[in-house]
C-alpha positions in Angstrom: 112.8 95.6 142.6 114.2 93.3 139.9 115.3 89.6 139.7 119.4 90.8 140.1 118.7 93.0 143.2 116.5 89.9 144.8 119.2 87.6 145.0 121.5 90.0 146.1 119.5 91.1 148.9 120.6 88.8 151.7 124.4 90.1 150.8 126.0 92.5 153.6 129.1 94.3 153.3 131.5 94.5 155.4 133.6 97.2 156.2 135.8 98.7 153.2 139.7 98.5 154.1 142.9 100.5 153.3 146.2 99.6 152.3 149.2 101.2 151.2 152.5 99.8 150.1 156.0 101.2 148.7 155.9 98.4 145.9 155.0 99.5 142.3 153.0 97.5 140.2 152.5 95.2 138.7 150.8 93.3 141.6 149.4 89.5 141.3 147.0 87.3 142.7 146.4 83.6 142.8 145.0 81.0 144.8 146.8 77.9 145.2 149.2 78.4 142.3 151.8 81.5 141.6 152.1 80.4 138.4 148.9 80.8 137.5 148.7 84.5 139.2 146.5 87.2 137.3 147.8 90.7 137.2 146.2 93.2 138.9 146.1 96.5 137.0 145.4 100.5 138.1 141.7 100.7 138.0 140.5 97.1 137.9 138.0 95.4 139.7 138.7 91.8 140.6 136.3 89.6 142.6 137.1 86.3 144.6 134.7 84.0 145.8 134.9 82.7 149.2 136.8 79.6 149.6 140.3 78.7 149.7 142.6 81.5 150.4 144.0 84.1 148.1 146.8 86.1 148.1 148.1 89.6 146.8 151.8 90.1 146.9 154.0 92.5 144.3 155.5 89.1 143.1 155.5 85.0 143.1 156.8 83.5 146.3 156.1 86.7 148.4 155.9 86.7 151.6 151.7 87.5 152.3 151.0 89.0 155.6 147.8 89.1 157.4 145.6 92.0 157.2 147.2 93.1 160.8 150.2 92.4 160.2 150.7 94.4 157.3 149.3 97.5 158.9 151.8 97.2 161.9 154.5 96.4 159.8 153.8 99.3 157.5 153.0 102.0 160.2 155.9 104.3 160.2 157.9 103.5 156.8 155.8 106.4 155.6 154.5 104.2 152.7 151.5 106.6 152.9 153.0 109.7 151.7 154.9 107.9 148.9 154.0 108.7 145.3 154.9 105.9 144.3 152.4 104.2 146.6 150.0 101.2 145.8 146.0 101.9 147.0 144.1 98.6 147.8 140.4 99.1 148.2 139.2 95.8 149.2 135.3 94.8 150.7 133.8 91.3 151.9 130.3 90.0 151.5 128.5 87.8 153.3 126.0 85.2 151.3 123.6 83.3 152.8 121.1 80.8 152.1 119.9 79.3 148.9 119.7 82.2 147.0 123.1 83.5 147.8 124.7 80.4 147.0 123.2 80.4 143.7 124.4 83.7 142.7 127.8 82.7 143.2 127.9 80.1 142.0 126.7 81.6 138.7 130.2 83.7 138.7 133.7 82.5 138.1 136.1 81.6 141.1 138.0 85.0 140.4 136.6 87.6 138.1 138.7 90.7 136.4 136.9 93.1 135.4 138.8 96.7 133.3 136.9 99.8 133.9 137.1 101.6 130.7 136.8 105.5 130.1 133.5 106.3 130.8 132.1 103.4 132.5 130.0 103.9 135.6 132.5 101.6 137.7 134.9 103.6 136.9 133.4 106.9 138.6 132.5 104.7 142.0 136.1 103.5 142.5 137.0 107.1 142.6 134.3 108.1 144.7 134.9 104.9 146.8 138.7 105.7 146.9 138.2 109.6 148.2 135.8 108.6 150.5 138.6 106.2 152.6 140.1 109.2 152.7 137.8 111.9 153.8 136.4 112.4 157.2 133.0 113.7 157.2 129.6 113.1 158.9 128.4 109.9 157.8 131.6 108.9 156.3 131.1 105.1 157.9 127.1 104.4 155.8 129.4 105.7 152.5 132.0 102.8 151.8 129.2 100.5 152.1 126.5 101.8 149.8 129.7 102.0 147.5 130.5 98.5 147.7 127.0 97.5 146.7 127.0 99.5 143.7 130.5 98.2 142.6 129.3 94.6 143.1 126.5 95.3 140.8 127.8 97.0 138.3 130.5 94.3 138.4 128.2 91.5 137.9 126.5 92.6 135.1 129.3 93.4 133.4 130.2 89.6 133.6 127.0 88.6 132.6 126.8 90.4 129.9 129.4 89.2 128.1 129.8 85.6 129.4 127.9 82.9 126.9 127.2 81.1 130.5 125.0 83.8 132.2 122.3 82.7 134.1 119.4 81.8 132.1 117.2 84.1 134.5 119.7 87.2 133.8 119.2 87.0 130.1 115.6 86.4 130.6 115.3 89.3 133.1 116.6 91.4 129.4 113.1 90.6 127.9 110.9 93.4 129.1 107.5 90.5 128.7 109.5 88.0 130.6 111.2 90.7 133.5 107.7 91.9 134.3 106.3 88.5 134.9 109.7 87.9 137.2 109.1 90.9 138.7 106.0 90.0 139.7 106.8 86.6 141.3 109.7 87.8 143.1 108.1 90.7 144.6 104.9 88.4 145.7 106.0 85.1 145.6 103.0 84.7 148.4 100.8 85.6 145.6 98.3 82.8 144.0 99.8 83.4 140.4 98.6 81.8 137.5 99.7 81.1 134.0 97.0 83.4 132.4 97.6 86.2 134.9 101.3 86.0 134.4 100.4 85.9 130.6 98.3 89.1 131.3 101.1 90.9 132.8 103.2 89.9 129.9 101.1 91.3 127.5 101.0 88.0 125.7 98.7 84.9 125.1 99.1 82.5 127.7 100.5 79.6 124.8 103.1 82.2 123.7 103.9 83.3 127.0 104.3 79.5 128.2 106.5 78.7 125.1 108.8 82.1 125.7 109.3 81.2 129.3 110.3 78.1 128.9 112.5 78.4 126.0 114.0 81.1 128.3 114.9 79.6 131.3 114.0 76.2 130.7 110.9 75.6 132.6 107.3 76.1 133.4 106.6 79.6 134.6 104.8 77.6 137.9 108.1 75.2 138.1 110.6 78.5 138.7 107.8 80.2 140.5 107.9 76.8 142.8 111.6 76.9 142.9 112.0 80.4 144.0 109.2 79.8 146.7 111.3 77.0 148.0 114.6 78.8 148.3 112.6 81.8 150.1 111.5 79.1 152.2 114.6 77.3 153.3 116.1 80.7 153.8 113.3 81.9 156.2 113.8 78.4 157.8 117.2 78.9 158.2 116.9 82.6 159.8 114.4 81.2 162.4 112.8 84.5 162.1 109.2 83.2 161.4 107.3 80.9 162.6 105.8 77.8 159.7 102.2 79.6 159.5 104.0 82.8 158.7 106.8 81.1 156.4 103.7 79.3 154.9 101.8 82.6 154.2 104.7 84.3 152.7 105.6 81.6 150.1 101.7 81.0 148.6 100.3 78.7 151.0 97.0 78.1 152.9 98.4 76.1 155.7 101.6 75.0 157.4 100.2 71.4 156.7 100.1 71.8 152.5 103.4 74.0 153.2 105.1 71.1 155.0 104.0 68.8 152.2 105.0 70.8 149.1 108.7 71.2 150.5 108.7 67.4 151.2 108.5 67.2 147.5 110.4 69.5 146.8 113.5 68.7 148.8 113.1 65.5 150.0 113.0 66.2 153.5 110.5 68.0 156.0 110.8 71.8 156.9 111.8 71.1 160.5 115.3 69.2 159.1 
């Protein structure tokens, strides 16, 4: 488990759709401009975050169809057999919760992303694009599983070359500061402490304060509070646990010192 795969953890896919359509490319998309539409190319990857509406049509002023729509519309022009034919593999995801939200809003409004020769992304696409196609047991799990690979390897590929990463991606790129991560995000119940973070680091607890702070811009216990906080207002939110439990999972003796460290922290009770 790493820092990357914890905040994408409460993500679901949804289904993987199909789409095929007479018109060649080049194909554009926008959001509340044409003008300022982005071209969509053979082999890219473009992600949208949710929001206002986008739109995909083979030029500006189109007429965009729903979903529906374009299937019935499209049913027997046999689009489907035409070489000529433009493949749409399109998912959704589904965020939730602080830790979500924070993810995306860590990643432009829409993201383009080129698939060069030899780049892992490029060998899911075409194994996301024959298995649309194919009809085999367990063909429903595959799309899926796909999806969450491409969104990963689509993510770091934006964070690694945007200057405005997320200070706990770059940090996660220090193998003394990912283990220490590691370790609070897979027990965030866990009593940590600066030396035994230090420990796990394999540094001295001064240089292991001054790394993570110059890092990610806080105390290692200040990001290990945060990230106990959004865990908790996301277990809040499910309604899944009760406050003892919620308490016990985040590092706390009691509902009572839980209740009063996420006053602090929030500025309002758990129950709100």
């Amino acid at each position: 488990m790493d820092v990357l795969h914890d905040r994408l953890a409460r993500a679901r896919a949804s289904g993987a759709v199909f789409a095929r359509t007479v018109a060649e490319p080049p194909w554009g998309l926008w959001l509340d401009d044409p003008g300022s539409a982005v071209e969509l190319v053979p082999g890219e990857v473009t992600l949208v975050r949710g929001g206002p509406d986008h739109h995909i049509p083979h030029e500006p002023g189109a007429e965009c169809l729903e979903p529906d729509d374009f299937r019935a519309r499209h049913a027997y022009d046999g689009s489907s057999e035409d070489p000529r034919a433009t493949v749409f593999l399109c998912g959704a995801y589904r965020f939730s919760g602080d830790i979500g939200s924070g993810l995306l809003e860590a990643l432009p409004q829409v993201l383009t992303l080129s698939a060069a020769i030899g780049d892992p992304m490029r060998e899911v696409i075409a194994l996301l694009s024959y298995e649309l196609t194919a009809s085999e047991p367990g063909q429903p799990t595959v799309p899926d599983r796909l999806l969450d690979v491409l969104l990963v390897l689509a993510i770091r590929n934006d964070f690694r070359r945007s200057s405005t990463a997320p200070r706990w991606y770059r940090a996660s790129a220090d193998p003394r500061l990912n283990a220490a991560l590691q370790a609070m995000h897979e027990n965030a119940g866990h009593p940590w402490s600066v030396p035994e973070l230090a420990a796990i680091s394999g540094l001295s607890r001064a240089a292991f304060a001054r790394t993570f702070r110059d890092a990610l811009g806080q105390t290692p216990m200040q990001y290990l509070t945060d990230w106990r906080m959004a865990l908790a207002r996301d277990h809040l939110r499910t309604g899944e646990l009760g406050m003892t439990r919620i308490a016990r999972t985040v590092g706390y003796s009691s509902p009572y010192a839980f209740a009063a460290a996420f006053r602090r922290h929030h500025g309002e009770p758990p129950g709100t």
